[in-house]
N, C-alpha and C positions, 0 to 999 in steps of 0.2 A: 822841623825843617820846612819851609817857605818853599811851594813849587814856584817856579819861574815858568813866563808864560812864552810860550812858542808862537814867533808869525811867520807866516808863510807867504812867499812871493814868486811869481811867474815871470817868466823874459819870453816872450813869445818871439819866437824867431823865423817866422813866414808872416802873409797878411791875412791868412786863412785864418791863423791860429789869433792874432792878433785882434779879428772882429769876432767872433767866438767869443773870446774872455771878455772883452767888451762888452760885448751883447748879454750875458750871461750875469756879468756884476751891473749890470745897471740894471738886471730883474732883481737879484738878489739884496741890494744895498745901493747906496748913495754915491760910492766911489766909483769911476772907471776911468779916471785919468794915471798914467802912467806916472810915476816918480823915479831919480835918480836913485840906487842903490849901490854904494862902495861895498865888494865882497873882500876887500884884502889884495888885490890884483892891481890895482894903480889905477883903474877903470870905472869908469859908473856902469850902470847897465839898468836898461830904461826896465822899468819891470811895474806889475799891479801887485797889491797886495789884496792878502786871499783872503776872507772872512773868517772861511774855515780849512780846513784840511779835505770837507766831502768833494771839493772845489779839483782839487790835486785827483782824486781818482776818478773822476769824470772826464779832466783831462787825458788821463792814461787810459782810460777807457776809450776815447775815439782819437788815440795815438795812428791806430790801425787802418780805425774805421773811416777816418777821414783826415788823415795824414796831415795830422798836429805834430808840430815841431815846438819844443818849448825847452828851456831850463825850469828845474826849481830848486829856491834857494830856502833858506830855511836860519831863523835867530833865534838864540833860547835869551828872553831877558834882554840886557843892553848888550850880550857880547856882539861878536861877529860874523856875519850873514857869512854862509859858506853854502856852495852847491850841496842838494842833496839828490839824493837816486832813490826811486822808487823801490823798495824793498830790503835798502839800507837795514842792518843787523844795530841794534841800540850795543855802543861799549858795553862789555862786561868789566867791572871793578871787584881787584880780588881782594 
């Protein structure tokens, strides 16, 4: 079986958190422009897309520390982008 590969995406929702991610993916990689993202909601929502997933716990590491405000979305393959939450349990299949 063929894994499917997961991206991950940020909506920053302050301007704190918004130069952050910025700042951040233009050390790490070539991207930092924001793209539209349809989650199933009727809505785009302006969002970057993540490199990787270390990206996501660094985020929630200075959630606290410096009061980041953000979504993350999450796509396995071509389906569709849904909110995810930080320490989400993966479906069990019986």
């Amino acid at each position: 079986m063929k894994k499917r590969k997961t991206y991950w995406f940020v909506e920053p929702l302050n301007s704190l958190t918004n130069e952050a991610i910025a700042r951040e993916l233009a050390k790490t990689s070539d991207i930092s422009e924001t793209i539209g993202l349809d989650v199933g909601d009727d809505s785009r929502h302006d969002v970057f897309q993540l490199p990787s997933y270390h990206l996501i716990s660094l985020l929630y590491a200075g959630k606290v520390k410096f009061g980041f405000k953000f979504k993350i979305y999450r796509r396995q393959g071509r389906g569709q982008a849904r909110e995810w939450l930080f320490g989400e349990k993966k479906p069990s299949f019986i």
